[in-house]
Structures are given as C-alpha cells and as structure tokens.
C-alpha positions, 0 to 999 in steps of 0.5 A, a space after each residue: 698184177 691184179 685180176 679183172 673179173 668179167 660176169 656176163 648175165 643174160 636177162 630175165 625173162 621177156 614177154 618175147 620169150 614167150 613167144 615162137 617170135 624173132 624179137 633182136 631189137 624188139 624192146 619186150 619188158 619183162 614178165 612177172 617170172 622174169 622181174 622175179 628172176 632179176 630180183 633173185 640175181 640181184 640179192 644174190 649178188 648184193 654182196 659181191 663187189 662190182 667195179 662197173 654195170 654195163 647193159 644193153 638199153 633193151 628193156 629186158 636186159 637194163 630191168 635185169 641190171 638195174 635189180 643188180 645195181 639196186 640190190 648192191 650193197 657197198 658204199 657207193 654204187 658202181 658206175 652204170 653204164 648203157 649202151 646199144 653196143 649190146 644189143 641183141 642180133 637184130 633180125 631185120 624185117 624178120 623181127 615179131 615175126 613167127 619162127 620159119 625154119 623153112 624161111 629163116 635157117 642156115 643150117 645147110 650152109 657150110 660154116 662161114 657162110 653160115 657166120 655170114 647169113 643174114 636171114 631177112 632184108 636188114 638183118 644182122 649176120 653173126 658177124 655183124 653182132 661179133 664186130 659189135 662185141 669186138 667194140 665192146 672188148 675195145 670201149 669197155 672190157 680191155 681198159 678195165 683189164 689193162 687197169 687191173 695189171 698195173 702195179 698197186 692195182 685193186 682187183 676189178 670185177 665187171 658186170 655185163 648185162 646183155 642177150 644170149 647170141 651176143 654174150 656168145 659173140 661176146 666170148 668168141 672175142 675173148 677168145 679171138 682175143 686171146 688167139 687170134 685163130 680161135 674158131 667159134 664153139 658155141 658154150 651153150 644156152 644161155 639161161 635167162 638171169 643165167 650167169 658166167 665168170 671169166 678171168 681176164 690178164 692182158 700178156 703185157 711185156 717184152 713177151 707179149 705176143 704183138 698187139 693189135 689195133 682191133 680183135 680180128 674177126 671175120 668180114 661183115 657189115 653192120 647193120 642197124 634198124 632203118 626206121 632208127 626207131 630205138 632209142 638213142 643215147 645220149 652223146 649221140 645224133 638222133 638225127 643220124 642213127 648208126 649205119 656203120 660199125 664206125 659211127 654206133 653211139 658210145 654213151 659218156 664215159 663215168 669219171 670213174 671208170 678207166 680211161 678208153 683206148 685212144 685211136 691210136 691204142 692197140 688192143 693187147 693179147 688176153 689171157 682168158 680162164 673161163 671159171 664158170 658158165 650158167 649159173 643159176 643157183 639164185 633160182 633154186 625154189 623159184 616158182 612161176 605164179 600160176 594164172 597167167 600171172 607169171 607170163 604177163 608183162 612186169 609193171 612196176 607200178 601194179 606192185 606200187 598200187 599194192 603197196 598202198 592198198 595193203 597200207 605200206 605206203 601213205 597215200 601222198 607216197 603212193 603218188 609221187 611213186 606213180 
C-alpha cells in the first residue's frame, strides 16, 4: 500500500491582509511581499513530486498555486485543478467591512452555537465552510488516497492551495474522517505561504470500521454570495449560482487524475498522521521592500515593463507579454 501525501498551503499575502477588513469572498490580488512569498514556496518545492494542485479561484491563493505549478520541475506538470469549493468563509454583508468585535464576535456563546454563528446576514457559519471541506474530502482527497492503497500503486503527493479558516475546516474533516467523534481543536495560524504535510491511509478490508456516505458533521446550511458576483467555473450555470451545499459547481475533472466517488461510493474511514504543521523555511532571509513597495498590489506586468526597459526582453516580446 502506498502513501497519499496531502500538503495544504495558505496563500501568500493579500492586500486585504493588510487591512482590519473581513475579506472571505473578497477577491484581493497579492501585494509585491506576498508574490515574492509565492515565489519562494514555489522554488522551494520545485523538486518535490506533485501528483495534482488544487486551489481555490481567489486570486490570492490560485497566484499562490500557479508559483508552485510554474516552478515544478518534473517532466510533465500535475494536473491543476480550481475550484470554489475552497474558498474562504464568506462574511456576507460583513465583507470590506472594518473589524467590529462588538458587532462581529461569538466568543461568548457556548461552542456549538459557536460553530454555528454567522456574523452578518449571508454569511456563512463554520459549519457551512466545514461541509464544504467535507465536499472536498469527498471530490478530491479520498479518490487519491483510496487510488494510492491499491496494490502496485505509486505514492501520490497532493497539493491544496486554499485560506486559513478553511484549511482549519479542511483538517477538522480529516479528523472527523478519521473518528467520527472528533471535536474541533483549532491547529493554530496559518502563516501565509505557510505550509502543512499529513499522511492519508484509507482502513480498507474486512477490519475497516463501516463506511459512510459522507464525513459527518454538524447541522448548517450553506450559503454563498447573493449577487453571485464571483466567478464561475466552467461546467457550471452562470445563470444559476449555487445556493445549496448539493448544487456548488465541481470543475471537469483531468483525464489523469483519479476516478471521483459515484453517488452511491461511500467515503471510507482514514488514517491520519499529521507530520508537519506551518512551515515556513522557504522564508528564511525574506525581506519586505520598504517604501510601501512591499504592500502595494502585485502586477505582473510592472516586472514585464522592467524587463524591457533594462533590455531583457525585445520590444516585439514586451507586447505580446502585455
């Protein structure tokens, strides 16, 4: 049986990180300091073997991925794969709006009231974004992991580019996963470009406690932005944006990744190992340009002016970049 390895990568920094904003939703690029983080986690792993990318469509965290795809040095590239499964919590009418720990704060309420709490009209609780991570388990963690345990198997390594309270949902599924009991223990925060390995063995066999249809999870109903102004996948209906946990857009599936669970697949029990938890050795020596210049918004296509102008690039190549 060979091992399915799950990394999950917070993205760089954001504009929004910035800021004393609730940004879930909110499609904030990069500053220069985050692209520059992207960059680093990218050469970092250049040489590690990568089975598949998945990422949310935030700008901030498919920026962040698409550094790791680029830098990849094997042969061919891994499929790459976006989804809005992996968004951020969505705050609702709260989003770009200030921080208001009187307004916006559950702290006070016993904890699955907590889980519970949304904190403006629209918003998603945490368990509406944990149902989403449960979704993910399902469409594209458990066919990797359940690939892997078959006899003659290669070792897969998957890469989940995603946001720090749903990477902590994300986790919570593994473990619920792995014991359906399981309570949520917050792991901490998520460093941006910070990343985290667990090691994923289905229980598969006549000892393999009884399978379920889907991780449980406590009650919550999902919700999603009521302009549907983000953008939508293809494979799905612009027309119809998703309302319900049943109808959220799955992207087409690469011809090389595993087969999904069918409807009628029930998810197996997991063994988890978590092997290490936000790292962030790719920053050593990082430095923040000063002036501003590292907080201001990342455009790629100031580094392509550069280029030409310093004489790296010809003029004729300069506008087809462009």
């Amino acid at each position: 049986m060979a091992t399915c390895i799950l990394t999950l990568v917070r993205h760089g920094e954001s504009t929004d990180n910035l800021t004393a904003l609730w940004a879930g939703h909110r499609d904030a690029p990069l500053s220069n300091h985050g692209f520059a983080q992207a960059q680093a986690l990218g050469k970092h792993f250049k040489d590690v073997p990568i089975t598949a990318i998945y990422t949310s469509d935030l700008k901030r965290a498919r920026t962040t991925a698409q550094s790791i795809y680029d830098h990849s040095t094997q042969p061919t590239k891994p499929p790459f794969t976006v989804s809005t499964l992996l968004r951020e919590q969505y705050f609702g009418a709260a989003e770009g709006e200030p921080w208001d720990a009187g307004k916006y704060n559950s702290t006070h309420l016993p904890w699955d009231d907590h889980r519970a709490f949304e904190l403006a009209p629209e918003a998603e609780s945490l368990n509406d974004v944990s149902h989403r991570a449960d979704l993910a388990l399902r469409h594209f963690i458990a066919p990797h992991a359940i690939a892997s345990a078959q006899a003659g198997a290669e070792p897969s390594h998957i890469v989940l580019v995603a946001h720090g309270i749903f990477l902590s949902e994300m986790l919570f599924a593994l473990h619920r996963a792995q014991n359906p009991n399981a309570r949520f223990v917050k792991s901490g925060g998520y460093t941006n470009t910070g990343w985290s390995r667990i090691e994923i063995t289905p229980l598969l066999g006549d000892d393999a406690p009884p399978a379920r249809d889907s991780v449980p999870a406590p009650p919550g109903t999902f919700k999603s932005p009521p302009d549907a102004s983000a953008p939508v996948l293809a494979g799905s209906n612009p027309e119809a944006p998703y309302k319900s946990l049943d109808a959220v857009p799955i992207p087409p599936r690469h011809a090389e990744l595993p087969p999904p669970l069918s409807p009628g697949d029930s998810v197996p029990a997991l063994k988890i190992e978590v092997v290490a938890m936000n790292q962030t050795e790719h920053l050593n020596g990082l430095v923040r340009q000063k002036g501003g210049i590292g907080n201001a918004e990342h455009d790629a296509r100031q580094k392509k002016m550069t280029e030409f102008l310093s004489g790296k690039t010809s003029l004729e190549e300069w506008k087809g970049k462009v």
